[in-house]
Biopython code that builds the backbone (N, CA, C, O; Angstrom):
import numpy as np
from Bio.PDB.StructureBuilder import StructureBuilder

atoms = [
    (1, "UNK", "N", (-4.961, 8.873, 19.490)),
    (1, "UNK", "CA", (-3.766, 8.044, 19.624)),
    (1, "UNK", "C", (-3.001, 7.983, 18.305)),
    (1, "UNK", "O", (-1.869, 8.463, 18.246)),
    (2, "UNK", "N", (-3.595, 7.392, 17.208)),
    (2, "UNK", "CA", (-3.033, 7.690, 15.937)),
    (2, "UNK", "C", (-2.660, 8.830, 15.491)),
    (2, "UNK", "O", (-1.801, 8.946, 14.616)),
    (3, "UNK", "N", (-3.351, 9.948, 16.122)),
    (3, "UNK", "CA", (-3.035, 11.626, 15.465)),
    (3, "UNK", "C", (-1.264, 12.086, 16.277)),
    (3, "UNK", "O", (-0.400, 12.885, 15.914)),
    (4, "UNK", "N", (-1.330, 11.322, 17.235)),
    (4, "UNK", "CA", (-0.009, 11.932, 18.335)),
    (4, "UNK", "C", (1.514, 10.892, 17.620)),
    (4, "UNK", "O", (2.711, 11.167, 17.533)),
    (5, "UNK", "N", (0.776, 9.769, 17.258)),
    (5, "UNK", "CA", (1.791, 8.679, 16.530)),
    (5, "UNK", "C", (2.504, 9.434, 15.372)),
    (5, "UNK", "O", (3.723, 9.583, 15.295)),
    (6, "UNK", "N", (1.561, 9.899, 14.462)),
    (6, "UNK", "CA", (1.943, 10.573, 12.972)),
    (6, "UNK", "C", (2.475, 11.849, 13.373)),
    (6, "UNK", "O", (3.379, 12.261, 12.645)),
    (7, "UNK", "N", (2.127, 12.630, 14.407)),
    (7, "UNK", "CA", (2.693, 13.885, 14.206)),
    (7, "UNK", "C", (3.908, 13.591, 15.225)),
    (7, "UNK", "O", (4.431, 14.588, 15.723)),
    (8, "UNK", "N", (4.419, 12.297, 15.592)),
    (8, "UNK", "CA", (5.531, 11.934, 16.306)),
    (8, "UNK", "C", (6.696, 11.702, 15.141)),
    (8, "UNK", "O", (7.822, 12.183, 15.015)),
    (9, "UNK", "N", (5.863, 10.669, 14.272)),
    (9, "UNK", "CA", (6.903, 10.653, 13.287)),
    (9, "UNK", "C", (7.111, 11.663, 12.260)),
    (9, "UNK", "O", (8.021, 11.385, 11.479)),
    (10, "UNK", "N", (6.547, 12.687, 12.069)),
    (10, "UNK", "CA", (7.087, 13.866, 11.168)),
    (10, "UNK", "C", (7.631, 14.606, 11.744)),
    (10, "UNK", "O", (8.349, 15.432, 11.181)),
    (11, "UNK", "N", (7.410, 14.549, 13.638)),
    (11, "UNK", "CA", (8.602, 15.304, 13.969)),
    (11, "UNK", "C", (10.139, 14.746, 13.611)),
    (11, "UNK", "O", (11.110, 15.398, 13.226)),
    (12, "UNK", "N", (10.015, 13.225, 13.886)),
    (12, "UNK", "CA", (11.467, 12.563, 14.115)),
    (12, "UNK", "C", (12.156, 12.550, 11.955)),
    (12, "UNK", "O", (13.274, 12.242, 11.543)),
    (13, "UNK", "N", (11.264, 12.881, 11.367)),
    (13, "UNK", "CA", (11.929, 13.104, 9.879)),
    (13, "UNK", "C", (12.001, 14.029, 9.950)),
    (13, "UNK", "O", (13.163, 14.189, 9.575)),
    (14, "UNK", "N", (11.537, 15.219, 10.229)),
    (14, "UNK", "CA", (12.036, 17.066, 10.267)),
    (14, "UNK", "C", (13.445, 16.943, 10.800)),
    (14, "UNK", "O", (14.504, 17.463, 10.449)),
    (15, "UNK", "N", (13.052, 15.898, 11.972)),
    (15, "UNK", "CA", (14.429, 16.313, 12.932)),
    (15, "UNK", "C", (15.817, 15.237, 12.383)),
    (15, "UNK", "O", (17.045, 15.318, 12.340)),
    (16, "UNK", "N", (14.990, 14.459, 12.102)),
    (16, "UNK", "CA", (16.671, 13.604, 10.970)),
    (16, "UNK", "C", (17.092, 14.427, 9.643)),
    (16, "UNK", "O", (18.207, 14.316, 9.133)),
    (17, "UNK", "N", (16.088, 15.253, 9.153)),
    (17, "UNK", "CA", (16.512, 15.860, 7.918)),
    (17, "UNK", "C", (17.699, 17.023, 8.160)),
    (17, "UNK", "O", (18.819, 17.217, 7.687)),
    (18, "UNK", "N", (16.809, 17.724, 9.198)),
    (18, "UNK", "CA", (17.433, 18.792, 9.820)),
    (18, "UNK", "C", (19.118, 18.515, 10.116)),
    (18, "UNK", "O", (20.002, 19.175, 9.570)),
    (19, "UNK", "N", (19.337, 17.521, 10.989)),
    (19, "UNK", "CA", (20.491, 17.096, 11.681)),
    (19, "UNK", "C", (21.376, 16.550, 10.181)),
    (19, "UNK", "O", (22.495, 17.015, 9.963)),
    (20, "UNK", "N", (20.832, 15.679, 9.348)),
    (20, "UNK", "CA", (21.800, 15.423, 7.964)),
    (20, "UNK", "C", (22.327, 16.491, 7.615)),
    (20, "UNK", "O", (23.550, 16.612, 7.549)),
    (21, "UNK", "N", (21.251, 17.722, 7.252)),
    (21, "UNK", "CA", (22.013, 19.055, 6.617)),
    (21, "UNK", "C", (23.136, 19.909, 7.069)),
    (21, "UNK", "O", (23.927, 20.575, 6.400)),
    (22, "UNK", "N", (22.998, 19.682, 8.833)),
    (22, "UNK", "CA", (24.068, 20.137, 9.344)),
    (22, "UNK", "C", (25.105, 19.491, 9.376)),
    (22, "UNK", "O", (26.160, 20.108, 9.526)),
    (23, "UNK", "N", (25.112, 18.108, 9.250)),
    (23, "UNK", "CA", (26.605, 17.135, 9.155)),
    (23, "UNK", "C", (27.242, 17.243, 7.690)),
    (23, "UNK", "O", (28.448, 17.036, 7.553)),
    (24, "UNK", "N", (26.197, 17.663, 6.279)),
    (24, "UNK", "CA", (26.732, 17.792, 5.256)),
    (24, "UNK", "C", (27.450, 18.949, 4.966)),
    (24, "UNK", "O", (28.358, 19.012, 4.136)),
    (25, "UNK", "N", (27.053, 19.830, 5.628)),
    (25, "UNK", "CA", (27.241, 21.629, 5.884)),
    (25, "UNK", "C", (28.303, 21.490, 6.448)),
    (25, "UNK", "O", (29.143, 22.273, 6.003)),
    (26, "UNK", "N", (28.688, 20.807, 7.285)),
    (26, "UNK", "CA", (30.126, 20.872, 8.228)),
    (26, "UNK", "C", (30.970, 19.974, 7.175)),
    (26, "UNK", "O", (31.964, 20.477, 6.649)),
    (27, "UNK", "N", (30.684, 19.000, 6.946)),
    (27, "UNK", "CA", (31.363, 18.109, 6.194)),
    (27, "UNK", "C", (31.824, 18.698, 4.550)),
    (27, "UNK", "O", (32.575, 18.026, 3.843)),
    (28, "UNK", "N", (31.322, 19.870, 4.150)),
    (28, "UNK", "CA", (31.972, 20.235, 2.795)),
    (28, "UNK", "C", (32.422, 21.921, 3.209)),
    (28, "UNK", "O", (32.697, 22.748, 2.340)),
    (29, "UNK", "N", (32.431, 22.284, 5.002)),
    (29, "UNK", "CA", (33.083, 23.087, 5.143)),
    (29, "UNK", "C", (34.567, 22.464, 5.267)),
    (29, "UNK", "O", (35.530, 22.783, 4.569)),
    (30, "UNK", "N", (34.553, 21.757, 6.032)),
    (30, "UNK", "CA", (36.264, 20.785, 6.827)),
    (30, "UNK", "C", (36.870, 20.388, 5.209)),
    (30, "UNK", "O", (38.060, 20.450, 4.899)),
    (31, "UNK", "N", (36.055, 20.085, 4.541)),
    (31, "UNK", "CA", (36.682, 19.902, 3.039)),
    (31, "UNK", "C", (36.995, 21.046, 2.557)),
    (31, "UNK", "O", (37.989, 20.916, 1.843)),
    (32, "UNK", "N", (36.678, 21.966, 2.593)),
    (32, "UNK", "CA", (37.054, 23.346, 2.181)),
    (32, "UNK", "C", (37.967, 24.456, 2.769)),
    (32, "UNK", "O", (38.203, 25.544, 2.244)),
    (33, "UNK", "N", (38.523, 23.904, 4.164)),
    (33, "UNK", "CA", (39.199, 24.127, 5.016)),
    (33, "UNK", "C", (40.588, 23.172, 4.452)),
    (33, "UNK", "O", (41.659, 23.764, 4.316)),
    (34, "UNK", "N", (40.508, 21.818, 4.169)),
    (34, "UNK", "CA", (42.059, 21.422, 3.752)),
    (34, "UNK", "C", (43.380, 22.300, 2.821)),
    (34, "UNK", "O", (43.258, 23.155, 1.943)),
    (35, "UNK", "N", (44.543, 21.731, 3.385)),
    (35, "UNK", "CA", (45.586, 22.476, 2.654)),
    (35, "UNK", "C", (44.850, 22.151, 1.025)),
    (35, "UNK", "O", (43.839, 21.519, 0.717)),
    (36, "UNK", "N", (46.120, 23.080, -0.008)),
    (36, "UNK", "CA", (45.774, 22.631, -1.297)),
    (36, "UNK", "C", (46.301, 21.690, -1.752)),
    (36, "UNK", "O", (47.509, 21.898, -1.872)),
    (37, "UNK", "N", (45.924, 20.489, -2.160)),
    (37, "UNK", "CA", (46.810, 19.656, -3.018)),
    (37, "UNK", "C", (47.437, 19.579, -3.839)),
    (37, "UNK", "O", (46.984, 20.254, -4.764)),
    (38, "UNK", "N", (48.553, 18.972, -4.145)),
    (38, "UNK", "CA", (49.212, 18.516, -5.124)),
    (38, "UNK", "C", (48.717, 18.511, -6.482)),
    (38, "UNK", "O", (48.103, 17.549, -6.941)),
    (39, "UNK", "N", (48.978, 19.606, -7.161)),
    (39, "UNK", "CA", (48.778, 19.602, -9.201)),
    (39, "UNK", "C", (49.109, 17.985, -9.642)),
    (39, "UNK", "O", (50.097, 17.386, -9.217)),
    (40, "UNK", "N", (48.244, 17.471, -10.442)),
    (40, "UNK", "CA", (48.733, 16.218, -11.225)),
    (40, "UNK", "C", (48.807, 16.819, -12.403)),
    (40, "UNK", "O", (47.870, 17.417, -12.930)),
    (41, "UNK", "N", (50.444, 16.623, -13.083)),
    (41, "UNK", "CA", (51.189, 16.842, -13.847)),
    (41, "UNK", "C", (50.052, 16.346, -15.353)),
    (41, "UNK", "O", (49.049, 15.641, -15.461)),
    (42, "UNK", "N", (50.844, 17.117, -16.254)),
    (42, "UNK", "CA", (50.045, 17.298, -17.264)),
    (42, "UNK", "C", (50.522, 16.178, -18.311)),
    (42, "UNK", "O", (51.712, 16.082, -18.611)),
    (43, "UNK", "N", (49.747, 15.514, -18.738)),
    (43, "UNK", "CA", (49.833, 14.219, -19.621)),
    (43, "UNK", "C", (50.871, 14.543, -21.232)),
    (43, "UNK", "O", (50.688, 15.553, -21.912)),
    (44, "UNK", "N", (51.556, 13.835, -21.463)),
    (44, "UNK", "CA", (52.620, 14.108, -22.230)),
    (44, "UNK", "C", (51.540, 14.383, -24.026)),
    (44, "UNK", "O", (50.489, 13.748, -24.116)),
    (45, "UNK", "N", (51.750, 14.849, -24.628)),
    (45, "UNK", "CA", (51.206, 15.226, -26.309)),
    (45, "UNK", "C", (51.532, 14.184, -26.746)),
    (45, "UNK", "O", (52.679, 13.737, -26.764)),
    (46, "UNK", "N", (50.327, 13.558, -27.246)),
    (46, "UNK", "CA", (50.066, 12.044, -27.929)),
    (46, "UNK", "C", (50.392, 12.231, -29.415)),
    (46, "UNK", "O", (49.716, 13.158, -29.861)),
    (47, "UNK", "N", (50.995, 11.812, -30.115)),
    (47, "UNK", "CA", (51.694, 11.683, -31.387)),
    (47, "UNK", "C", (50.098, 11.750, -32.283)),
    (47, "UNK", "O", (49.057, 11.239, -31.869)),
    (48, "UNK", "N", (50.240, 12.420, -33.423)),
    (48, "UNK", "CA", (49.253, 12.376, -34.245)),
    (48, "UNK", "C", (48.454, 11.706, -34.815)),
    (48, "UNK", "O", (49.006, 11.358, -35.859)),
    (49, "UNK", "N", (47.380, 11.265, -34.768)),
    (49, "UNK", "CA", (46.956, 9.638, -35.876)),
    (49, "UNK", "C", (46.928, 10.616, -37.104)),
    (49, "UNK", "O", (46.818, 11.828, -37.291)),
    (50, "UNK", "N", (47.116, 9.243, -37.993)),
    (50, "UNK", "CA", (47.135, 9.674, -39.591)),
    (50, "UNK", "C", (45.913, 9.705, -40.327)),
    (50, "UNK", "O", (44.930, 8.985, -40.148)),
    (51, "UNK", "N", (46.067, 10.598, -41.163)),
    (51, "UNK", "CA", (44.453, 10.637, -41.759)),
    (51, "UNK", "C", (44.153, 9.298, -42.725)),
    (51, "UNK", "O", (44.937, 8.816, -43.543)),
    (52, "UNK", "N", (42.607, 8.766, -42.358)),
    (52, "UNK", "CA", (42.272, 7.440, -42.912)),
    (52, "UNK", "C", (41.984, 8.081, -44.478)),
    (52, "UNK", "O", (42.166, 9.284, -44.661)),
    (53, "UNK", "N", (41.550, 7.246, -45.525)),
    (53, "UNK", "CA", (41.346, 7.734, -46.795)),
    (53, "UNK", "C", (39.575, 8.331, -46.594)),
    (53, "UNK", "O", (38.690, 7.815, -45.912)),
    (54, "UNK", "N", (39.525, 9.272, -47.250)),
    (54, "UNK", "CA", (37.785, 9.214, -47.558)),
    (54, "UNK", "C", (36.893, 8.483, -48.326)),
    (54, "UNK", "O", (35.719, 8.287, -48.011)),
    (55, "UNK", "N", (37.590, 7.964, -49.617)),
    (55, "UNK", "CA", (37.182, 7.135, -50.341)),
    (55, "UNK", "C", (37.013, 5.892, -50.121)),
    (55, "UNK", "O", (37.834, 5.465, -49.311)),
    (56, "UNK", "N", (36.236, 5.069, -50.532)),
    (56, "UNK", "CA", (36.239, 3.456, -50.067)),
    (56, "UNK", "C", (36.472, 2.300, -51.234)),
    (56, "UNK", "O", (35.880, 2.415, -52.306)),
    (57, "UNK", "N", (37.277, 1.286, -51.005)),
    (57, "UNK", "CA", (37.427, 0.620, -52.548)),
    (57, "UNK", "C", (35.942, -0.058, -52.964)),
    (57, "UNK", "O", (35.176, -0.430, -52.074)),
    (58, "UNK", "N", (35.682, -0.156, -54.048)),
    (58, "UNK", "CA", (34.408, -0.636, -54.806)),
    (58, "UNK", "C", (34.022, -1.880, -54.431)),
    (58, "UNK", "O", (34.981, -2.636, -54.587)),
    (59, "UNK", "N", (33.164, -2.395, -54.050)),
    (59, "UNK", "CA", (32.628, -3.632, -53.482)),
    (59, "UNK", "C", (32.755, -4.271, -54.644)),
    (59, "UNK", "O", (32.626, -3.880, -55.804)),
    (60, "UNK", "N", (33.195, -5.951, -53.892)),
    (60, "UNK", "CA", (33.454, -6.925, -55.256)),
    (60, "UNK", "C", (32.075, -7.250, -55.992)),
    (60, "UNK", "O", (31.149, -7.596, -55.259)),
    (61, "UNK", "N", (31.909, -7.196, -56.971)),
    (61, "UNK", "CA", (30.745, -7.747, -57.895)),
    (61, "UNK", "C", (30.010, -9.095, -57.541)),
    (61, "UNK", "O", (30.371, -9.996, -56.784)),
    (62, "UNK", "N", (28.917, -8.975, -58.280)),
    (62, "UNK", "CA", (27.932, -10.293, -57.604)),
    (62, "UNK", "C", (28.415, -11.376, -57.914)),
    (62, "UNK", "O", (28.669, -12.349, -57.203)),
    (63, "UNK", "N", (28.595, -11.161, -59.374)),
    (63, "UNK", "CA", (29.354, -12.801, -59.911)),
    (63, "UNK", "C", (30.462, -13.863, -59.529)),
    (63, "UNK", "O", (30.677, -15.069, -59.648)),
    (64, "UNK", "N", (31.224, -12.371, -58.837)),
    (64, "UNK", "CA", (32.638, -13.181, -58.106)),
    (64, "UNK", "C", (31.811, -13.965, -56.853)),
    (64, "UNK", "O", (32.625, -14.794, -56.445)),
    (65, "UNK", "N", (30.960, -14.051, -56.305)),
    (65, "UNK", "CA", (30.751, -14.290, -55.126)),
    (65, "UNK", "C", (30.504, -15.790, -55.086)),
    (65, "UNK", "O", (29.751, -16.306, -55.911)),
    (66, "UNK", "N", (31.366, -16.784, -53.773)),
    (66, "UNK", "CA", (30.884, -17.983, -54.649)),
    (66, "UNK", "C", (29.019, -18.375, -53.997)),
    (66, "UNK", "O", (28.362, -17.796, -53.132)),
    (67, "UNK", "N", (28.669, -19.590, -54.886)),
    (67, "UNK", "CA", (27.148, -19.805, -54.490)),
    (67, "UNK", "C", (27.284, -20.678, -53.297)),
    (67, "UNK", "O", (28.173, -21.451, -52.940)),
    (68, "UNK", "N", (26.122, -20.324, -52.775)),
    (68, "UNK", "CA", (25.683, -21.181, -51.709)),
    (68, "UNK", "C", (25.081, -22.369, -51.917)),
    (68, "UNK", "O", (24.601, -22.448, -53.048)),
    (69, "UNK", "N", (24.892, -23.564, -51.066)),
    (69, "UNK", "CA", (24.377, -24.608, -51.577)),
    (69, "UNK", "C", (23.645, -24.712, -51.221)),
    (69, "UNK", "O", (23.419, -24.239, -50.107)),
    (70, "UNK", "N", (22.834, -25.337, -51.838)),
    (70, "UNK", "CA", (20.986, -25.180, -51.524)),
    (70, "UNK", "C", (20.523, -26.208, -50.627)),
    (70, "UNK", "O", (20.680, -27.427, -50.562)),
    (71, "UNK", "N", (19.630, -24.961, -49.659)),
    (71, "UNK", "CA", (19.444, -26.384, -48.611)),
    (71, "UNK", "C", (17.630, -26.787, -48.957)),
    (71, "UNK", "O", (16.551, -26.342, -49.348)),
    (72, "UNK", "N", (18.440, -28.092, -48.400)),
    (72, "UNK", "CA", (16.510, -28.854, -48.185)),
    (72, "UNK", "C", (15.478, -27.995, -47.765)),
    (72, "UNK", "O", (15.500, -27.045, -46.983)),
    (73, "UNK", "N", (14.230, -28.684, -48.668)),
    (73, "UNK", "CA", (12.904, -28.088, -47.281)),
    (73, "UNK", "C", (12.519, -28.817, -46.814)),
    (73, "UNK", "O", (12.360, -29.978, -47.192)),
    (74, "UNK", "N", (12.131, -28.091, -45.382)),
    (74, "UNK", "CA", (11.939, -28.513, -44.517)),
    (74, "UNK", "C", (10.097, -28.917, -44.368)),
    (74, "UNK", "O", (9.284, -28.013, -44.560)),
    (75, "UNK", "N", (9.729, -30.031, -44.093)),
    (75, "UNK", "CA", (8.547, -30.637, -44.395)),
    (75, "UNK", "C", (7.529, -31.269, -42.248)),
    (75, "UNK", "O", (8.115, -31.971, -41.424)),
    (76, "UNK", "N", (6.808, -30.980, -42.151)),
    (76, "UNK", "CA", (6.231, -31.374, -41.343)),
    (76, "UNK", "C", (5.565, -31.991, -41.113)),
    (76, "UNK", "O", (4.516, -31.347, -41.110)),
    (77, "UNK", "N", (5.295, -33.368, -40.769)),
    (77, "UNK", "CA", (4.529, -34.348, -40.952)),
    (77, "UNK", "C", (2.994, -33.813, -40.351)),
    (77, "UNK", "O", (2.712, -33.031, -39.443)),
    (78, "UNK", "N", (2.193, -34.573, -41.249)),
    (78, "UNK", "CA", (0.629, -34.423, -40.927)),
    (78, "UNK", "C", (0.096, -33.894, -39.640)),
    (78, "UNK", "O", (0.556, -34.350, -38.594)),
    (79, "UNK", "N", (-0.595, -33.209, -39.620)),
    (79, "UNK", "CA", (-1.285, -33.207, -38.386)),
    (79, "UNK", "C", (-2.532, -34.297, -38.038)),
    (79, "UNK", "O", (-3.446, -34.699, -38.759)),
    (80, "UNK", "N", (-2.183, -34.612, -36.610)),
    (80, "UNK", "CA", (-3.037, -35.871, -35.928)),
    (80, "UNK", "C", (-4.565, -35.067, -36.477)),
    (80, "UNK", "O", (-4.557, -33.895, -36.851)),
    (81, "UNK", "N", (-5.661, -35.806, -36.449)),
    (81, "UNK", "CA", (-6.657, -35.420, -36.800)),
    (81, "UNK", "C", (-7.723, -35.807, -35.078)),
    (81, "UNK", "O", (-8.096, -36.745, -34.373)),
    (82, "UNK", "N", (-7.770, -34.516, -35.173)),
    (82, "UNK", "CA", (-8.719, -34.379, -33.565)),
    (82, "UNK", "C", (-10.054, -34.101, -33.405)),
    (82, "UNK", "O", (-10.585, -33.547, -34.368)),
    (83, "UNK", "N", (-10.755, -34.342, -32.429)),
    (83, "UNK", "CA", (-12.375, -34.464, -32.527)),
    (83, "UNK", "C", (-12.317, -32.733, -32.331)),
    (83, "UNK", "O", (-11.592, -32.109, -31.555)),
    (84, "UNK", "N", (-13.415, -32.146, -33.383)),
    (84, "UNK", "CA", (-13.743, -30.808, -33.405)),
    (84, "UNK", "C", (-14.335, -30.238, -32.340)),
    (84, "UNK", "O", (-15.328, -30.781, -31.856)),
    (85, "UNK", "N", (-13.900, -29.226, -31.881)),
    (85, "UNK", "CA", (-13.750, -28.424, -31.166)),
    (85, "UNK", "C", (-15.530, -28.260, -30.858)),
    (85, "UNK", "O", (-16.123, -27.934, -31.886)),
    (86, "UNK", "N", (-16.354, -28.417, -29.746)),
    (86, "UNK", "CA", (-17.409, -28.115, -29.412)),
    (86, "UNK", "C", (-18.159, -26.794, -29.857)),
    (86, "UNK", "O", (-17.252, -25.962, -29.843)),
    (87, "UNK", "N", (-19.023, -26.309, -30.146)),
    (87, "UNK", "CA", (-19.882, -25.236, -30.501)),
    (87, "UNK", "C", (-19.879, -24.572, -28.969)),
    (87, "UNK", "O", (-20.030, -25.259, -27.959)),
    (88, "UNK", "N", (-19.699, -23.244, -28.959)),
    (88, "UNK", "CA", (-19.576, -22.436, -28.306)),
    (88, "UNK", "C", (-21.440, -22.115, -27.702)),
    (88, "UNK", "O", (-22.319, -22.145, -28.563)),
    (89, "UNK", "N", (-21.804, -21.848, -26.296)),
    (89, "UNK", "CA", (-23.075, -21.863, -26.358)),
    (89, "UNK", "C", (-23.651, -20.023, -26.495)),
    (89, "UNK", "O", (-23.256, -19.033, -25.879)),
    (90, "UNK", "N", (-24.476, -20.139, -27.329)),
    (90, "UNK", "CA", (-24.952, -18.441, -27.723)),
    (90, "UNK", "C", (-24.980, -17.756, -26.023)),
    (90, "UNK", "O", (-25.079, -18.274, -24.910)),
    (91, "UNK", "N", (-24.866, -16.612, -26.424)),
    (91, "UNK", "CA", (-25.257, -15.782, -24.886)),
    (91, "UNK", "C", (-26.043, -14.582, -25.269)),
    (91, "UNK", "O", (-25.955, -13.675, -26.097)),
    (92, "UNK", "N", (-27.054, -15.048, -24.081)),
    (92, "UNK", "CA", (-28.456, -15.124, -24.520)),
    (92, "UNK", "C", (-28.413, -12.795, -23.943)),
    (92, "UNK", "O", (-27.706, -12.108, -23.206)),
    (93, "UNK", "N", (-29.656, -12.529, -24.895)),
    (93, "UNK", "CA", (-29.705, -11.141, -25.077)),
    (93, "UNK", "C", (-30.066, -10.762, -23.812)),
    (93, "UNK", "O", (-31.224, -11.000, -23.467)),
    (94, "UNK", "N", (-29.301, -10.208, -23.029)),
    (94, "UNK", "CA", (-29.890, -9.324, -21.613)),
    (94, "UNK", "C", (-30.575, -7.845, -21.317)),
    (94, "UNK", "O", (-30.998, -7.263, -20.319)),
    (95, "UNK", "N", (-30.416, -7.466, -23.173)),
    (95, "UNK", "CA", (-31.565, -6.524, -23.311)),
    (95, "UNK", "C", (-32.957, -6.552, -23.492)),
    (95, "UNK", "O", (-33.332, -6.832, -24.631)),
    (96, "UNK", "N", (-33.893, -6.306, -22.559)),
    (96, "UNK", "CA", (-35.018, -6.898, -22.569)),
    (96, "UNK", "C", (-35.731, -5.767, -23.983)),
    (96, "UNK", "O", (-35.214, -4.725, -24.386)),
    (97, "UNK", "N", (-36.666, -6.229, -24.344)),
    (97, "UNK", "CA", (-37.043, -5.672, -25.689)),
    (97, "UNK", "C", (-38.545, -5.295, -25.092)),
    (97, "UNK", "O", (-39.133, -6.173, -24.461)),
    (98, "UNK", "N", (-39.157, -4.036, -25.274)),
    (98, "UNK", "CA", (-39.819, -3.374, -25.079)),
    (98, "UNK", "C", (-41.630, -3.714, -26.224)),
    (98, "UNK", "O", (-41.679, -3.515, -27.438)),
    (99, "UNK", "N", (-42.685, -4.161, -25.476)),
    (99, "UNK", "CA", (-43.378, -5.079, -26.446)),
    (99, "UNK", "C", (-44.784, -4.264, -25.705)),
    (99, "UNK", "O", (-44.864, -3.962, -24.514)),
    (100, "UNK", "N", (-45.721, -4.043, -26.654)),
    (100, "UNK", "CA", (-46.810, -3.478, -25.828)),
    (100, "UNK", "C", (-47.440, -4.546, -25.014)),
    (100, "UNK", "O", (-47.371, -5.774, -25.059)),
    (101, "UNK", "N", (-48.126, -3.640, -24.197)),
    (101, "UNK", "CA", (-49.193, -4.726, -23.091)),
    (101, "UNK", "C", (-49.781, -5.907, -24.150)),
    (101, "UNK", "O", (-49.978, -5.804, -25.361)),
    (102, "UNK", "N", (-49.965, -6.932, -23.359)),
    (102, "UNK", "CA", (-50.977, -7.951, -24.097)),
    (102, "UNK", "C", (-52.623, -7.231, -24.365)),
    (102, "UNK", "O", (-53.050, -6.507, -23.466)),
    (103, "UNK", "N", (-53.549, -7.476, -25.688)),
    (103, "UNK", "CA", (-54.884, -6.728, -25.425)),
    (103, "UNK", "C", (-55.648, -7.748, -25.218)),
    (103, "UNK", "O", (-55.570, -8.818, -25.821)),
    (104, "UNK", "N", (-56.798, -7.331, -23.942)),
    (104, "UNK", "CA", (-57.656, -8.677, -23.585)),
    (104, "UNK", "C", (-58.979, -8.362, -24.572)),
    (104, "UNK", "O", (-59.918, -9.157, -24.618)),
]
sb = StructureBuilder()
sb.init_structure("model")
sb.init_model(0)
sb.init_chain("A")
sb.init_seg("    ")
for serial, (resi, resn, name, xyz) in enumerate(atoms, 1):
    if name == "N":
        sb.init_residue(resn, " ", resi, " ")
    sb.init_atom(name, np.array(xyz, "f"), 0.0, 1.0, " ", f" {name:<3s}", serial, name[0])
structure = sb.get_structure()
């Protein structure tokens, strides 16, 4: 029952793929079939830009620069004092260790 289901639906995608290619196939023949269109006219010659300089003027010096004013620091009050954090409990060795027989 499942084997007739799946090979139902790869027929019906063969057969939708199939049928797209022929509507795209027709569809960029009928496009290729239209009269020719209308040339769009050629954009008028844009006036020249002017050449920028290559050189760059000298950055103003440090001294000219005025100072900034100094800000506060910034301070954070105490931290609350909290009960310490519990001891973590060991985890215990799950490699058993290899010990000779007991001798009687």
């Amino acid at each position: 029952m499942a084997t007739s289901i799946n090979c139902s639906i790869v027929f019906a995608i063969i057969a939708l793929s199939l049928f797209s290619s022929i509507s795209t196939s027709h569809a960029a023949r009928s496009l290729l079939q239209l009269p020719n269109l209308p040339t769009i006219p050629s954009l008028p010659q844009l006036p020249n830009i002017p050449n920028l300089p290559t050189t760059l003027p000298p950055l103003p010096s440090v001294s000219s620069l005025p100072t900034l004013p100094s800000i506060p620091k910034m301070t954070l009050p105490p931290m609350p004092s909290i009960n310490p954090l519990p001891n973590m409990p060991s985890i215990p060795n799950m490699i058993p260790t290899l010990s000779p027989p007991p001798s009687n």
